[in-house]
MARROFI-438770 format. One record per residue (C-alpha): x negated, y, z negated; residue in one letter. Coordinates in pm, whole numbers, plus 50000, padded with zeros to 5 digits. Layout:
N
> c1;c2;c3;r
> X;Y;Z;a
...
//
This chain:
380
> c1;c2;c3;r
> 36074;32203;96863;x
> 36028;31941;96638;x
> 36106;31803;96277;x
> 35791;31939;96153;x
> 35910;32307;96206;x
> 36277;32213;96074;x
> 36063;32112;95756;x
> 35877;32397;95754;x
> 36202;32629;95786;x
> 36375;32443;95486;x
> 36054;32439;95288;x
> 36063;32825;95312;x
> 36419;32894;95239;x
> 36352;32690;94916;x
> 36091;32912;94803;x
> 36158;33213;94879;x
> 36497;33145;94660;x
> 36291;33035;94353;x
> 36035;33350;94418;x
> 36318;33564;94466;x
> 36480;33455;94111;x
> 36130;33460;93933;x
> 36026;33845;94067;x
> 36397;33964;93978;x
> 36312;33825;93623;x
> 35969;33909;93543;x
> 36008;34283;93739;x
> 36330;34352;93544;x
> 36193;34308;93183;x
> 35891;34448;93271;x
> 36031;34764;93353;x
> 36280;34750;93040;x
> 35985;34732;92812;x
> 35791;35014;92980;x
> 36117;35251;93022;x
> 36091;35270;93392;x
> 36466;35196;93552;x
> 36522;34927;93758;x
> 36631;35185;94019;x
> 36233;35290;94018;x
> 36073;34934;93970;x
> 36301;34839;94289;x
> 36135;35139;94507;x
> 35797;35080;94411;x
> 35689;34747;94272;x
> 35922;34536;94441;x
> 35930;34690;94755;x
> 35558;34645;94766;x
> 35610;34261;94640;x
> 35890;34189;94904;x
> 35668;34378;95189;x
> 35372;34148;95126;x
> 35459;33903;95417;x
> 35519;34197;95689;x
> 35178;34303;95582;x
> 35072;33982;95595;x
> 35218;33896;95956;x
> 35141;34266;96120;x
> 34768;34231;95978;x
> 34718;33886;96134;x
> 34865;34017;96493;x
> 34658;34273;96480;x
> 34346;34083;96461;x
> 34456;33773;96684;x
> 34533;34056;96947;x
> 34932;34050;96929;x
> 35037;34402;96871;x
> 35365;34387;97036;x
> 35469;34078;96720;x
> 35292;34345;96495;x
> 35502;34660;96544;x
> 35838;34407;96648;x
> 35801;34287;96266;x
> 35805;34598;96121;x
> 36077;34739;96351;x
> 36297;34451;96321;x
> 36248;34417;95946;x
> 36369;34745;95873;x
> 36668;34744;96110;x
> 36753;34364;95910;x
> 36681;34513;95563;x
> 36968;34769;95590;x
> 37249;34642;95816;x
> 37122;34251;95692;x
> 37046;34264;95361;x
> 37234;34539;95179;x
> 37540;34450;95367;x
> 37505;34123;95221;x
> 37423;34252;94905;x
> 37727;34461;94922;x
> 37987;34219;95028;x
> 37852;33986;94703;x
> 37904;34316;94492;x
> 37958;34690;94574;x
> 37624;34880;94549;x
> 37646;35167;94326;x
> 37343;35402;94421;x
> 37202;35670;94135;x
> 37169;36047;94262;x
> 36757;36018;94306;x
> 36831;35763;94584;x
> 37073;36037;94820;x
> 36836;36303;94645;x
> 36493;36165;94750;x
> 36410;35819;94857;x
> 36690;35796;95140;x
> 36589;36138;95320;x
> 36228;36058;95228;x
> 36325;35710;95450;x
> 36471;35871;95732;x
> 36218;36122;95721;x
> 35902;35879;95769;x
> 36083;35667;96041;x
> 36110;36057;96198;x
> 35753;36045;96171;x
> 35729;35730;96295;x
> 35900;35754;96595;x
> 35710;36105;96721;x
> 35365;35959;96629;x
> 35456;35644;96833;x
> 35537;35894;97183;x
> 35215;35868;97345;x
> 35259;35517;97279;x
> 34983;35449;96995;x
> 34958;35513;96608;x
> 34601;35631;96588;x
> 34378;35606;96323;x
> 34524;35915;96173;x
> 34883;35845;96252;x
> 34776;35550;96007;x
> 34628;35747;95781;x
> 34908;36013;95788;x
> 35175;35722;95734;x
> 34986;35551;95438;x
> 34947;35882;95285;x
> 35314;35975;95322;x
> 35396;35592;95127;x
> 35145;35725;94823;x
> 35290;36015;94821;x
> 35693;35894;94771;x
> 35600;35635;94514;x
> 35380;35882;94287;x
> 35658;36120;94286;x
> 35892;35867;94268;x
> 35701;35761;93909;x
> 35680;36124;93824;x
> 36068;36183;93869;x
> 36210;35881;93673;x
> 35978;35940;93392;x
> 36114;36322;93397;x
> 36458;36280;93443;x
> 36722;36122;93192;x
> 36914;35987;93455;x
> 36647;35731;93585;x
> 36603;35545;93312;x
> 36801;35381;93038;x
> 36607;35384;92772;x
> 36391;35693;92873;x
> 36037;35723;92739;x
> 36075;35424;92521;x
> 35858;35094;92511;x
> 35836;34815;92331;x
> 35609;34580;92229;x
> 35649;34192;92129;x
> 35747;34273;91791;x
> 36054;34424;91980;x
> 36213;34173;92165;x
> 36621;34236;92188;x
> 36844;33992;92316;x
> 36914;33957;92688;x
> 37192;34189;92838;x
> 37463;33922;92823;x
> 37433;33878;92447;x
> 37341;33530;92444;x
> 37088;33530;92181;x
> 36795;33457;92365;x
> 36499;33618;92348;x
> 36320;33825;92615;x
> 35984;33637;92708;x
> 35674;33820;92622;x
> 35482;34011;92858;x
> 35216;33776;92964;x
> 35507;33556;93078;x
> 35725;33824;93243;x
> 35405;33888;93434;x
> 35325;33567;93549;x
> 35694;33529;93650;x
> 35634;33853;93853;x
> 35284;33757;94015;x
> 35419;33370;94055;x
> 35766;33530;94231;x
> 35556;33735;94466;x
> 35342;33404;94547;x
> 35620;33191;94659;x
> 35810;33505;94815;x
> 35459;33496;95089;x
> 35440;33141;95084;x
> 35785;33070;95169;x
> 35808;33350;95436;x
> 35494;33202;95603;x
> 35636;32873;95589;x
> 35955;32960;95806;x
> 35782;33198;96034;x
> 35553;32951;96125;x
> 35819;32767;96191;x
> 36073;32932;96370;x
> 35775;33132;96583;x
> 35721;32808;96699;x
> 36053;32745;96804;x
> 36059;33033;96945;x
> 35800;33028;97154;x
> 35892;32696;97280;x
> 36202;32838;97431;x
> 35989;33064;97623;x
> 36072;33436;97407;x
> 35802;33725;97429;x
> 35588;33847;97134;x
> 35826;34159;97066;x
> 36157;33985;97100;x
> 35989;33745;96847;x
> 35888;33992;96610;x
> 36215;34205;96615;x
> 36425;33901;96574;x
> 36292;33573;96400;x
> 35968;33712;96295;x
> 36184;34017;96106;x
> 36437;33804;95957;x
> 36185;33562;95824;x
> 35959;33800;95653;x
> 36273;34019;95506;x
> 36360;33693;95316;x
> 36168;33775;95049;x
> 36377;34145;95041;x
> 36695;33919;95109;x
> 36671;33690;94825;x
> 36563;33979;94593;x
> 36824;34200;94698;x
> 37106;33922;94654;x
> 36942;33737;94318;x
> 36955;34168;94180;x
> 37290;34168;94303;x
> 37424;33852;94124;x
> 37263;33950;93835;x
> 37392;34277;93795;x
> 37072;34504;93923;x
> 37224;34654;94206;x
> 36978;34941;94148;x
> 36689;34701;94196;x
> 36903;34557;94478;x
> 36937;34915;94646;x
> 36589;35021;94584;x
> 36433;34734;94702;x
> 36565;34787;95030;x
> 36465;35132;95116;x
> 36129;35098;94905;x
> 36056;34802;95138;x
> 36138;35025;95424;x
> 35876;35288;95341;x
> 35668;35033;95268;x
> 35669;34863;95628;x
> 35623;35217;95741;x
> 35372;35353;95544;x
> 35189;35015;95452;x
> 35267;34767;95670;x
> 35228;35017;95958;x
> 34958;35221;95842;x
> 34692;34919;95775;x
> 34713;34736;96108;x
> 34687;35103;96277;x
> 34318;35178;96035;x
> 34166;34817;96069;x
> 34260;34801;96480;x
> 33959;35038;96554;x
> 34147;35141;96876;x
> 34511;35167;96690;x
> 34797;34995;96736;x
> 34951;34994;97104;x
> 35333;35048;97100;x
> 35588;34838;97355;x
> 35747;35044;97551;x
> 36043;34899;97552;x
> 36048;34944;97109;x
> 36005;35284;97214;x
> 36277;35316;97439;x
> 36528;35137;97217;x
> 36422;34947;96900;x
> 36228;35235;96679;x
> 36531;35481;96765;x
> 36792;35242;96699;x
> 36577;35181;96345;x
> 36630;35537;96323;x
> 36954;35531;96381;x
> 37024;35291;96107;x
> 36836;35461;95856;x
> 37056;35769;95920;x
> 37417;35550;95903;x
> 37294;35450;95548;x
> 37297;35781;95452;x
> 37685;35839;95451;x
> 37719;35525;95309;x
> 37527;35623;94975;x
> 37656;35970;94961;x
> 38028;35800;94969;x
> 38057;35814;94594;x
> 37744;35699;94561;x
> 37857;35350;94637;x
> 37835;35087;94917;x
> 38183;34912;94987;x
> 38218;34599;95130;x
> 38395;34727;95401;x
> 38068;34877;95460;x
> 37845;34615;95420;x
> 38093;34425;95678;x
> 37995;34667;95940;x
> 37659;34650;95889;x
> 37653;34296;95958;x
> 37867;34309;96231;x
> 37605;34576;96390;x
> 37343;34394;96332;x
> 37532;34086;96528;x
> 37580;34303;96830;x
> 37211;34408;96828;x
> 37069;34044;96791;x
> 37304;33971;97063;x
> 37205;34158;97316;x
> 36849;34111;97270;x
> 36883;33726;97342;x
> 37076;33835;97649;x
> 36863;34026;97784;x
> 36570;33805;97703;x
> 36715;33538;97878;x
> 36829;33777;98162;x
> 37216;33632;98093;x
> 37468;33740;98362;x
> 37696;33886;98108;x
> 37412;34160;97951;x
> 37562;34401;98170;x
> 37923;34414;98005;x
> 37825;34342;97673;x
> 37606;34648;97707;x
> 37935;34871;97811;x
> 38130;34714;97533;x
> 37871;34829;97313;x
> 37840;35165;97440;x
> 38174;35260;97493;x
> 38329;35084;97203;x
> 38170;34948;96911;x
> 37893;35242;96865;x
> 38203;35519;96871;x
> 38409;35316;96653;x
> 38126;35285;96399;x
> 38058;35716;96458;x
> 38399;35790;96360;x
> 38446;35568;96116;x
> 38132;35705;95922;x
> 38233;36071;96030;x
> 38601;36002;95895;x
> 38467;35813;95559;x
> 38238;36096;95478;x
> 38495;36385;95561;x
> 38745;36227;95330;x
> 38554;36122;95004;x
> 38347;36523;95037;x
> 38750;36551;95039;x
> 38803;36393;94752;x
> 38519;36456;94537;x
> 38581;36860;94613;x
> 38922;36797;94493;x
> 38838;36647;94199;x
> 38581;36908;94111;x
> 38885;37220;94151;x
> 39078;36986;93940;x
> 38809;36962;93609;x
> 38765;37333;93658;x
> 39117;37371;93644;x
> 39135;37186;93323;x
> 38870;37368;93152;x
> 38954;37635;92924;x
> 39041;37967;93084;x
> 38997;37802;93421;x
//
């Protein structure tokens, strides 16, 4: 380690903030002017945007012969973009989630990590798993178009557009006027720009680190390489957040997720030749814990249709427990062993029932409130 990585590590943080602010800006009025809700532009555009680095990193294992960093980046990105990032995102403001998300995208997530994880048993996606994962991606973001410019719901403003003749005033009344489109557009293409830059920057760095401490390719990829390249998705998600797009915030997240898995995935697994060789030990633990995760977000959102902080709180503490033990048992630390059991037979049944219980009692509530309008309507 030395202060040239340090550099590098700062350097990134700093632009992935300013790319972060600038793709928030340009992607948000872009998809005001063309009608499209932020909900949508967060599942597709910016979850493409924000999944540029994984590409990046996976694409450039591939071909330098490092698999196990490839699939580890993916892997770890996803398990970091939910319990990470939308906790985060949560505890700065509770995530309220539209009805398409629990409807489509979320299922259509857990779905293609399904896919994902039974393609990966012989312990290889193919050329056609590839194929059959990209395919899946193109698939969830046409319909996803197709469905927000059908339904109401999706959009504010449905089916309207405006040109630069129509320029309201931001949403906070100030007075100001929108930029034009050229200039939302180069905020969106200059966002994206610094978002890979940045990310490149402090993987770079902190690989080296890494590596100087003596940490395998996959530990590397599920850990620093995942946290560094879902810094684009984590200053999105936050800057969305702040600025009252918790859509964007949401859909960012599990658009970058089917992204990684479709996209970021799929590629390396087509331009391989051979495939793309799976760890055994992701299979044995990491790709069914990302599983696993994509299936505990899925009470969260249908809570209401909200993400509490309480919620996001657990996430992060999950993902504590998970970083933790794989440093232990990279390290081979003597204490691995009861960590593990405290994980087992503790924290993982806590977090069950508290899901289990949270979901029984707002179903509770919502059926409850649902006898009650009936009861209220005439003749009811």
């Amino acid at each position: 380690m030395n202060l040239l990585d340090v550099g590098r590590i700062v350097l990134g943080l700093v632009l992935l903030v300013g790319g972060g602010e600038l793709l928030v800006r340009g992607a948000s009025d872009l998809a005001k002017r063309a009608g499209i809700s932020s909900l949508v532009v967060g599942l597709t555009v910016v979850a493409l945007a924000t999944s540029a680095p994984e590409l990046a990193v996976s694409v450039g294992a591939t071909l330098n012969g490092q698999p196990d960093l490839a699939v580890g980046n993916v892997v770890g990105s996803n398990i970091v973009n939910i319990l990470v990032i939308l906790g985060l995102s949560a505890l700065v403001l509770p995530l309220a989630v539209r009805q398409q998300l629990v409807r489509l995208d979320v299922p259509v997530m857990v779905g293609m990590t399904v896919v994902l994880l039974l393609v990966s048993l012989d312990g290889r996606i193919s050329l056609a798993d590839g194929t059959l994962l990209l395919a899946l991606m193109a698939v969830h973001t046409v319909v996803t178009v197709w469905v927000s410019r059908r339904s109401p719901e999706a959009d504010d403003h449905p089916g309207q557009t405006m040109d630069d003749s129509e320029q309201p005033s931001d949403e906070a009344g100030t007075g100001r006027r929108r930029p034009g489109v050229l200039l939302s557009a180069a905020f969106l293409a200059i966002g994206v720009g610094l978002l890979v830059l940045g990310a490149g920057q402090l993987v770079d760095g902190a690989v080296s680190i890494a590596e100087a401490l003596g940490v395998s390719e996959l530990v590397i990829g599920l850990t620093v390489v995942a946290l560094g390249t879902s810094l684009p998705e984590l200053a999105t998600s936050l800057i969305a957040a702040v600025r009252g797009e918790r859509d964007m915030a949401v859909g960012n997240i599990v658009g970058s997720n089917i992204a990684n898995i479709g996209l970021v995935l799929g590629v390396p697994a087509l331009i391989s030749g051979n495939g793309l060789p799976v760890p055994p030990a992701a299979l044995a633990l990491d790709i069914p814990l990302m599983l696993a995760v994509a299936v505990a977000l899925s009470p969260v959102v249908l809570t209401g249709f909200t993400m509490a902080r309480w919620e996001g709180a657990m996430f992060l503490l999950l993902h504590g427990a998970y970083t933790a033990y794989l440093v232990l048992d990279a390290i081979g630390h003597d204490s691995l062993e009861g960590f593990t059991l405290v994980l087992v037979l503790f924290l993982l049944p806590l977090v069950v029932i508290t899901l289990v219980a949270t979901v029984g009692y707002e179903l509770g509530v919502h059926a409850g409130r649902r006898q009650a309008k009936r009861g209220d309507e005439p003749g009811g």
